[in-house]
N, C-alpha and C positions, 0 to 999 in steps of 0.2 A: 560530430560523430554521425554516424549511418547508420540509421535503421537496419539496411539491408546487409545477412550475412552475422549482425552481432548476435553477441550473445545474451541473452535478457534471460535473468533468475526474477520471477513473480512469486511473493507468496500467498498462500492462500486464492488460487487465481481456478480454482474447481466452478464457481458460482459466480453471480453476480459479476458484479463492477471487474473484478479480476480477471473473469471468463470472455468479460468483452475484452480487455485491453489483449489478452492472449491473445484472442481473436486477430483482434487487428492491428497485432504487432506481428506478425505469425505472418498473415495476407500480407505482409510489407517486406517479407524476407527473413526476419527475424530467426535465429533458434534457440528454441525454447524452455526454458527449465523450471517446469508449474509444481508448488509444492501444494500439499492438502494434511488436511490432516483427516479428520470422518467424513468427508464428499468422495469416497471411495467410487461410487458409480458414477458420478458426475464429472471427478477427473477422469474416469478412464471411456468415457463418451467424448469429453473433449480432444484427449490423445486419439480415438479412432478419427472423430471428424477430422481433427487438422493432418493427420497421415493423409487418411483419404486425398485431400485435396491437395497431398506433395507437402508439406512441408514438415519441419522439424520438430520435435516436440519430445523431452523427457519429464518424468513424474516420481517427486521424493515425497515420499510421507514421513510427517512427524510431526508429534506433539509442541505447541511452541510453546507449552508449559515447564515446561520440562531441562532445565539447561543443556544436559546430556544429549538430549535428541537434539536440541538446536546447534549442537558444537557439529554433533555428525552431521547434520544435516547443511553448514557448511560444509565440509570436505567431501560431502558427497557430491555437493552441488561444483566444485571445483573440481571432478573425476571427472563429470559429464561431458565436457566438450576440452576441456585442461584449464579454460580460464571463463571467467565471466566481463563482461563488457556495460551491463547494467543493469543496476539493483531495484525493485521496483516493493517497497514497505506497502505491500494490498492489507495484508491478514488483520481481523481486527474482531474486537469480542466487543461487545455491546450489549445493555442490556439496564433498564433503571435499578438505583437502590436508593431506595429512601432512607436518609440519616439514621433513623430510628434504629432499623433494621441492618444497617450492609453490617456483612460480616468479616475477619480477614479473610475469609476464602475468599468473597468477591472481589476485599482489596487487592488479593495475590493476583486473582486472576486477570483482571483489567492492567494489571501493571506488568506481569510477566509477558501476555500477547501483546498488547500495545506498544510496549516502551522496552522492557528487557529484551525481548528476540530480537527486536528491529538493532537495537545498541549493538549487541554479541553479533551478529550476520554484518554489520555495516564494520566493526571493529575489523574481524578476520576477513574478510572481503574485500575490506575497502584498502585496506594494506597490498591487498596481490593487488589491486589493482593501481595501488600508487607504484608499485614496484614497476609495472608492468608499463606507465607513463602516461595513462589513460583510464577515465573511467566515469560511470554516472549513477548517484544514488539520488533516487525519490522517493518521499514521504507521505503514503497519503495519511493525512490528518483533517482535522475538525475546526471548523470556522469556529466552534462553539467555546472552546478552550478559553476563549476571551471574556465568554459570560456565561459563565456554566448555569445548566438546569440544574435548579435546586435538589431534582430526583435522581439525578445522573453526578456526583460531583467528584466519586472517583472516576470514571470515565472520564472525566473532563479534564482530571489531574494526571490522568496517565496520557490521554493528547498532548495536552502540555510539556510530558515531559518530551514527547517526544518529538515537538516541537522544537526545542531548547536542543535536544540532543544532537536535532538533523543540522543546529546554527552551528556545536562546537564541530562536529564534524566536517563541517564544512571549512573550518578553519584549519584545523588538525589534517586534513587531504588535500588541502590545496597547494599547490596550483593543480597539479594534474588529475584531481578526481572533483567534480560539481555534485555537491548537496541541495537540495533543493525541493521544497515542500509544497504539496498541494492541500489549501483549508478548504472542505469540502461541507456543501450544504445538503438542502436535501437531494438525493440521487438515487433513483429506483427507488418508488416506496418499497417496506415490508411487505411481504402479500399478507399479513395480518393486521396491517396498520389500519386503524378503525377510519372513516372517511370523517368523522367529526375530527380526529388529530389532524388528517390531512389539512382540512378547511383552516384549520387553528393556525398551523405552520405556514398554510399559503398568503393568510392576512397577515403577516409576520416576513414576507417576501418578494420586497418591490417588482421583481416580475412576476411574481405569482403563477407560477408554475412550476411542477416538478424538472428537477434536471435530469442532462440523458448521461448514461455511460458515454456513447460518443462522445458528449463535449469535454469529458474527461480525459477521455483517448487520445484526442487532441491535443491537450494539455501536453499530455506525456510524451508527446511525440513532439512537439516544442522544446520542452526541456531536453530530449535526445538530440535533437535535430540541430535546432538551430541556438537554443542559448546555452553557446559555449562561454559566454560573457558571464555570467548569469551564475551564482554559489550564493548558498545561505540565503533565497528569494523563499517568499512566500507569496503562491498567488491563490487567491481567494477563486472559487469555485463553488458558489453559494445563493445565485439568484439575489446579490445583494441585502443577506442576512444578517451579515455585519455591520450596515449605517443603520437597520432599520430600530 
């Protein structure tokens, strides 16, 4: 499939990691369907920049808590252009909960953005787009799923699911729509992340260094581009934090 001219649905793609790949799917021809949910001025700074510079770009808000908002927010996303061409699973909550402490709120909520939005959007979506005889869904997910931090282990259970989910669907679409998950290390610190966590994580990361959105970007433009071969892959995206 071609980058240029498709149709790519991102979610949560107002900020961060999201706002690059926009970015630089967008500069590659791409048109665009960036969902947010409270980045209200930061999606609609990205919609003027990528206008500015000619290209396509629409903007759905909704809560991915919410199942209701996540149904419409399919079908809205399928008005935009009549069809979508690939799915790109950005949006994601994070956030530590010590054992002691998590509560079902924080369960719901790491499971509902994580792993239920992505399920429900890839379920309805990925149907028109088997129908349709073509199509691409990615995952971004977490290296860490495999060894969860003690302080994090709902997060790490809702990666996982989502992990699991991006394999059955992959099976369930095929042949004509690729599944296909990116496990992802450190990328863009937090702008709060204290520089002792930094230090901690980086001794913990045989290249020892932060990763970039670009090399992410790349990723996904791989999986668009060129591995049509290629369902139910996991490629690690982690500064090799998975041998370490």
């Amino acid at each position: 499939m071609k980058i240029k001219n498709s149709v790519v649905f991102i979610t949560g793609a107002a900020k961060r990691i999201g706002r690059a790949v926009a970015k630089d799917l967008a500069g590659r021809g791409a048109k665009l369907i960036v969902h947010y949910n409270q980045s209200d001025d930061a999606a609609k700074s990205l919609k003027k920049e990528l206008e500015k510079a000619g290209h396509e770009i629409q903007l759905l808000q909704a809560d991915l808590r919410s199942f209701q908002q996540v149904k419409r927010l399919s079908e809205a996303t399928m008005i935009c252009y009549g069809h979508v061409d690939v799915v790109i699973h950005n949006a994601s909550t994070f956030y530590p909960t010590a054992l002691p402490e998590v509560t079902e709120e924080n369960w719901q909520d790491l499971m509902d953005v994580n792993a239920k939005a992505p399920f429900f959007l890839s379920q309805w979506m990925g149907d028109k787009m088997k129908r349709r005889g073509c199509g691409k869904i990615i995952s971004l997910c977490d290296w860490s799923y495999q060894r969860p931090d003690a302080n994090y282990i709902p997060y790490a259970a809702s990666k996982a699911a989502l992990t699991s989910l991006s394999q059955g669907l992959a099976k369930k679409l095929a042949p004509e729509v690729q599944v296909n998950t990116l496990l992802l290390g450190p990328i863009m610190w937090p702008d709060d992340l204290d520089e002792t966590v930094q230090a901690s994580v980086l001794r913990k990361t045989p290249l020892a260094r932060c990763g970039k959105a670009e090399e992410v970007c790349a990723a996904i433009r791989f999986f668009i581009e060129e591995a049509d071969f290629c369902t139910g892959s996991q490629l690690h995206i982690d500064g090799g934090r998975q041998i370490y």
